[in-house]
N, C-alpha and C positions, 0 to 999 in steps of 0.2 A: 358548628352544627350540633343540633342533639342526638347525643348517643341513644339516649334512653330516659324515661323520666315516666314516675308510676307516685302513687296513691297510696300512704303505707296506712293504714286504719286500722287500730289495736290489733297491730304487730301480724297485721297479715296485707299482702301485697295489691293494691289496684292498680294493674295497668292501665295508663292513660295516654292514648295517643293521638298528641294534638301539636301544634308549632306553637313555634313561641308566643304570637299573639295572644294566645288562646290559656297559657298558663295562669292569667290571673283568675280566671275564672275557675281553674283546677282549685288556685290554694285557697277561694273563698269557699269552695267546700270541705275543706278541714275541718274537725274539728279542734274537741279541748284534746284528745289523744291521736289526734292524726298528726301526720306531716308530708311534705312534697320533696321527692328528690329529683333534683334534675342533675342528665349527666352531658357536659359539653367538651367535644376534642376539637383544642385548638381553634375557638372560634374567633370570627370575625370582630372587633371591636362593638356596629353596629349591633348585631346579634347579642352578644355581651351586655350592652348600653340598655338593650330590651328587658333582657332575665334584670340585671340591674335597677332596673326601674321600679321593675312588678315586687321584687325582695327588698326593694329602699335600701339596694347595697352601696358601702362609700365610694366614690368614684378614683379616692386613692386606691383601696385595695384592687377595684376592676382594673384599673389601670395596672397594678402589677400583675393581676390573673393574664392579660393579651398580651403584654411584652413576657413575659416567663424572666427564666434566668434571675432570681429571687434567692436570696439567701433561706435555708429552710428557720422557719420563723412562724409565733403565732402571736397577734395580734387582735384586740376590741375596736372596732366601731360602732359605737353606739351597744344599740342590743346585737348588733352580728360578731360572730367568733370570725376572723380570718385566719386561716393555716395555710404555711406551705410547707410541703415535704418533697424529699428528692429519692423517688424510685432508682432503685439502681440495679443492674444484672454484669456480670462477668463475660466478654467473650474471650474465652480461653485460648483459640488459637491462635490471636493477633494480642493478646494479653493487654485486651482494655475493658477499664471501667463505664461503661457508659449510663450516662444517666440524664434522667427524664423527669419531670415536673408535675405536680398536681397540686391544684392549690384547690380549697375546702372554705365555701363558706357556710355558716353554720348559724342558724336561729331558731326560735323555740320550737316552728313548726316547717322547716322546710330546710335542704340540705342542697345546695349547688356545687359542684366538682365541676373545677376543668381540668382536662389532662390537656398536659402536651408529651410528643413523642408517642413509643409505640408500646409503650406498658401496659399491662391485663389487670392493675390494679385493683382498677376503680371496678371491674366485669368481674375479679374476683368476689371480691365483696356482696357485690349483689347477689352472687349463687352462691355465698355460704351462708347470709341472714336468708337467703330463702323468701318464699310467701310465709312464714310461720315460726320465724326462728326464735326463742326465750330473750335475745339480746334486744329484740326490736322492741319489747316493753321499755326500755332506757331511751325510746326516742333517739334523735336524728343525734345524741351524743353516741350511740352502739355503730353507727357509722363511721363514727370519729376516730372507733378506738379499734374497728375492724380495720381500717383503714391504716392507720399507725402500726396496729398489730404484724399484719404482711408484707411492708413495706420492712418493717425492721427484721423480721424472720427474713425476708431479702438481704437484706443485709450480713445475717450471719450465714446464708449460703455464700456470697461475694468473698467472706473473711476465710472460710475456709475454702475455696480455689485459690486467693491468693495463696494461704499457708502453703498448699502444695506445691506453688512457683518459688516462692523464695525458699522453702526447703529444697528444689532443685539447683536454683542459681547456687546456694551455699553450699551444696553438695560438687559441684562443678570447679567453684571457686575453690575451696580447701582441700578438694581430691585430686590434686593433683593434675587434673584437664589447663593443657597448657597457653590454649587460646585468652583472647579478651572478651571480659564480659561485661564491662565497664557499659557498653552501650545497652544491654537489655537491664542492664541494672540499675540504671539512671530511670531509663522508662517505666520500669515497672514499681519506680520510687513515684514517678511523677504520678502515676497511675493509683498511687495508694494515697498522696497528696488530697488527687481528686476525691477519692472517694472520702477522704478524711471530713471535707469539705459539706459533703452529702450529711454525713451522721455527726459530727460533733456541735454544731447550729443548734441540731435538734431539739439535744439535751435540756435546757433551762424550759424549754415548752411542754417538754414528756415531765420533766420534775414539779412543773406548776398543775399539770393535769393530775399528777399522781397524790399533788396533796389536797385536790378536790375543793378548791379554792377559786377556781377560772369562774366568773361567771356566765350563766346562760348555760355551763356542761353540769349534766345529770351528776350529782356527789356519789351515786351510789356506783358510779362507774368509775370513782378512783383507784380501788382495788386493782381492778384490771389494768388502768394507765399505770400504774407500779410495777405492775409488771413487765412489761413495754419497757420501762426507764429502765428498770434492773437489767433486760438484754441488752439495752441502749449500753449502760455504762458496761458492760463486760465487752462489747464490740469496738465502744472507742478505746478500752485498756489494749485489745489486740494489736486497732491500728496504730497507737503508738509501738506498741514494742513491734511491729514489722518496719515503720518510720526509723525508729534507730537500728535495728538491725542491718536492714538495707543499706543505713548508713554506714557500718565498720563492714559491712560487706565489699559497698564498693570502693572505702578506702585500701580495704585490703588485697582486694582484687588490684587496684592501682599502685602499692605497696609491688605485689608481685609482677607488674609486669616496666615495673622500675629498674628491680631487682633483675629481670632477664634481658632491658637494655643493657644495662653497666656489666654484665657478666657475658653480651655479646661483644659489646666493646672494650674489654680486657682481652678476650679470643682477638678481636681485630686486630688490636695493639699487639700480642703478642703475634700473633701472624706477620706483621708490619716489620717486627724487629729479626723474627727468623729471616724474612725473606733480603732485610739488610744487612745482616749478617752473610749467609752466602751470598749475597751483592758484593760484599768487601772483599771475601776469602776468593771468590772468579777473578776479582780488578786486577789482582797481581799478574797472573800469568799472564791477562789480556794486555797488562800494559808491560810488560816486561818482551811480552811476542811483537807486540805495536812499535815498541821501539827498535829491536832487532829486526823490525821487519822494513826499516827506514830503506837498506840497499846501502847506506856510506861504509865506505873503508874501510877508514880510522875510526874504528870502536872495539873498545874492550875486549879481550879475549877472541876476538873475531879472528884469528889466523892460530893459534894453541890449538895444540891436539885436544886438552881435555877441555873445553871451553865451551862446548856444548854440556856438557854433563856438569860444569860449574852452572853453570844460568840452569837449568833442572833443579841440581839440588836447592841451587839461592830459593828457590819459586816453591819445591818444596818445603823450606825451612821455614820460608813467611807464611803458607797457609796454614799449615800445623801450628806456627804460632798465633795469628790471629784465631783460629778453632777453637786452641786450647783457652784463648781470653774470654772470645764469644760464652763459651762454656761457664767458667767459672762465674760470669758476668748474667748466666742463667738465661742467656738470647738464644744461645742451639740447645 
């Protein structure tokens, strides 16, 4: 569907509202300093095939604008610029990256966006050029680069919530917190993956904008795409180093809860061995009373005065001895 779609006429805003049919008649009112923007969420192929038709957009590119899920990437057909970029926002309490789609297509007098998902991107844009904004003399390329521009300052709010998680997981992990953290830590790798995904694509299309090279995009707006790259490339240096960090993070975190198996199963083992120990040092009496406890006759000592007190001391001589082995043997 269209979101919105207006009449930009040296650099101040005509709204225009009309359906889709209706737009080719918008853009033959252009001039040599006009252009048309139209803005569509998530349309219809059909619909799509329409705007398409009136812009003589490639039908590869439209074909990528309806399915999404596009590596961010810019691309010529013909006279049209194709871009896709990947908005992306943090939701902090569930510690995911999510991200959403806008693809850009761009000619001398006319600017089509589709968004998918539920991003304020493309609504940003349009209320910062304004009816009157100084960027809007640079043509439907000040679109391109507003566009780019907030999208990537998106980006560096994303990088620093992450910072704050992984400087908590690693606070957690190395302070001593004896739990496992193996599983938020995995996610929240996977989650910086994604986002890696989102912004390092981008790179070679912000670096081709910044040397003012791309044809169809305004030269005098390099400066600004330079600037763009230069945030671009300090965002992918961050996502790498949270990438390996997370990584000796969660080795290490695995490292320590290694370290507290085998240090419960030396406790085990050694419980095991105590409790076999006094197992041995009871056997004697039990089997020395087991056998005296048979009722025959004819046995040992069994009619002697002191022959009770002989079977005591024996029973104690062997406990004492086994103790003292146990002992030395480091089991009691």
């Amino acid at each position: 569907m269209i979101v919105d779609n207006a009449l930009y006429r040296k650099g101040v805003r005509v709204p225009v509202d009309c359906e889709i049919s209706d737009l080719a008649a918008v853009r033959q009112r252009c001039g040599p300093d006009d252009f048309v923007w139209v803005g569509l969420h998530e349309p219809e192929q059909a619909e799509l095939d329409t705007v398409a038709e009136i812009f003589d957009l490639h039908p590869l590119a439209v074909e990528d604008a309806v399915k999404a899920h596009q590596r961010p990437k810019l691309e010529r057909y013909g006279d049209v610029l194709f871009v896709v970029v990947k908005p992306v926002r943090y939701i902090d309490h569930d510690e995911i990256v999510d991200v959403d789609e806008v693809a850009v297509f761009l000619g001398e007098t006319f600017v089509v966006t589709v968004r998918h998902g539920d991003n304020d991107v493309v609504s940003r844009v349009r209320k910062e050029l304004g009816d009157d904004s100084p960027l809007l003399d640079l043509g439907p390329s000040a679109v391109l680069y507003r566009l780019l521009d907030i999208v990537v300052d998106g980006y560096g709010e994303v990088a620093r919530e992450i910072d704050v998680d992984v400087s908590d997981i690693e606070v957690q992990v190395f302070g001593g917190d004896p739990g496992d953290h193996s599983e938020r830590v995995y996610k929240l790798k996977r989650e910086v993956l994604q986002f890696r995904s989102a912004v390092l694509p981008l790179g070679p299309a912000a670096e081709d904008l910044a040397a003012g090279t791309v044809a169809g995009v305004n030269p005098k707006t390099a400066d600004y795409f330079r600037d763009v790259h230069d945030h671009l490339l300090r965002i992918g240096d961050q996502i790498e180093g949270y990438d390996n960090l997370l990584t000796g993070v969660l080795q290490a975190d695995l490292a320590r809860v290694a370290v507290r198996q085998n240090q419960a199963a030396a406790r085990q083992n050694e419980d095991v061995r105590k409790i076999s120990a006094w197992a041995a040092i009871a056997l004697v009496p039990t089997a020395v009373a087991g056998i005296y406890g048979m009722n025959f006759d004819n046995m040992p000592e069994l009619h002697t005065r002191y022959g009770y007190f002989v079977v005591l001391f024996v029973i104690a001589l062997a406990c004492v001895g086994l103790y003292a082995q146990f002992r030395r043997n480091d089991w009691l």
